[in-house]
N, C-alpha and C positions, 0 to 999 in steps of 0.2 A: 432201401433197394431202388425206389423211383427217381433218386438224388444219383444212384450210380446210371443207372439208364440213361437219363437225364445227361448228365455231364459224359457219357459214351455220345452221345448224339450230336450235343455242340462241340464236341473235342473234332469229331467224325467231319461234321462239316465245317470246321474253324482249320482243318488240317492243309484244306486245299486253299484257303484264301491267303497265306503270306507266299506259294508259289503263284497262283493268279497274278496277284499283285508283282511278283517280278516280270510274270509275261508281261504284262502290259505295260512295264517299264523299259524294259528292252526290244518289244514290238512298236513302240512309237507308234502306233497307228490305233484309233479307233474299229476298225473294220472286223466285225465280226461278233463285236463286244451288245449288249441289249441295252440301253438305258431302262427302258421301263424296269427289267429282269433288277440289275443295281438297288433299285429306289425301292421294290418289293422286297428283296431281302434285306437292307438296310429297313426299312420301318418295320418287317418282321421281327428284327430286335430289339429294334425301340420299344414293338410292344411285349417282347419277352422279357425286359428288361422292367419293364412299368408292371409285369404279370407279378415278376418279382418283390418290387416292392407295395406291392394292394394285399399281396396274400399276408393274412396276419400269421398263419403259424410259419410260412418263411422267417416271418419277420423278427418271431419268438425264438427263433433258435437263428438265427443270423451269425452269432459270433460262431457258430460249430458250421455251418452253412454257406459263408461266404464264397467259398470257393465257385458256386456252382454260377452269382451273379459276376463273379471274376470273370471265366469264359465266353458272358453273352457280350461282357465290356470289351472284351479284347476281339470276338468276332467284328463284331460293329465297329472296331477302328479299322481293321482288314477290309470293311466293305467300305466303309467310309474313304480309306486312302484307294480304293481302286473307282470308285466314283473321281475322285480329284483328280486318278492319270485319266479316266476318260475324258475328263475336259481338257485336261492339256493335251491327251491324243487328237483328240476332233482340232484342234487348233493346228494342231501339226501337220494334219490331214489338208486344213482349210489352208495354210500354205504351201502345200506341196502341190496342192489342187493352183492354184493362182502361177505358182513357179511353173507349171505346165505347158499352161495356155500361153 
């Protein structure tokens, strides 16, 4: 039961990150976005992901189980490529700011 919880909760927050990810491929702009906010949920998976593989009875039953380290892999690429657009947004930002002045 705590394996379904569990994947209810990264499903729940893994739902909104491939829209995010569109917003801020089609908002071109940084503004509004948090870098700090990025880097804390991005290493909050890294360490749910490492929680994953320390715990020995995950690791005992893995083959019936995979699924649950599936969803922390696939959140962490959704945060990982909206980290990437906020660098290429801040740069977009940084020239639009120069085309200005």
């Amino acid at each position: 039961m705590s394996e379904l919880l569990e994947i209810t909760m990264i499903v729940s927050f893994g739902a909104s990150w491939p829209l995010n990810v569109m917003k801020s491929w089609r908002a071109r702009t940084a503004k509004g976005k948090s870098l700090a906010f990025l880097c804390l949920i991005f290493f909050g998976y890294i360490a749910g992901i490492a929680s994953k593989f320390t715990n020995a009875a995950y690791m005992a039953s893995f083959s019936s189980k995979w699924y649950v380290l599936f969803f922390y892999i696939l959140n962490l690429i959704m945060v990982g490529l909206d980290l990437i657009l906020y660098f290429r947004n801040k740069a977009i930002d940084r020239a639009n700011e120069r085309q200005t002045q």
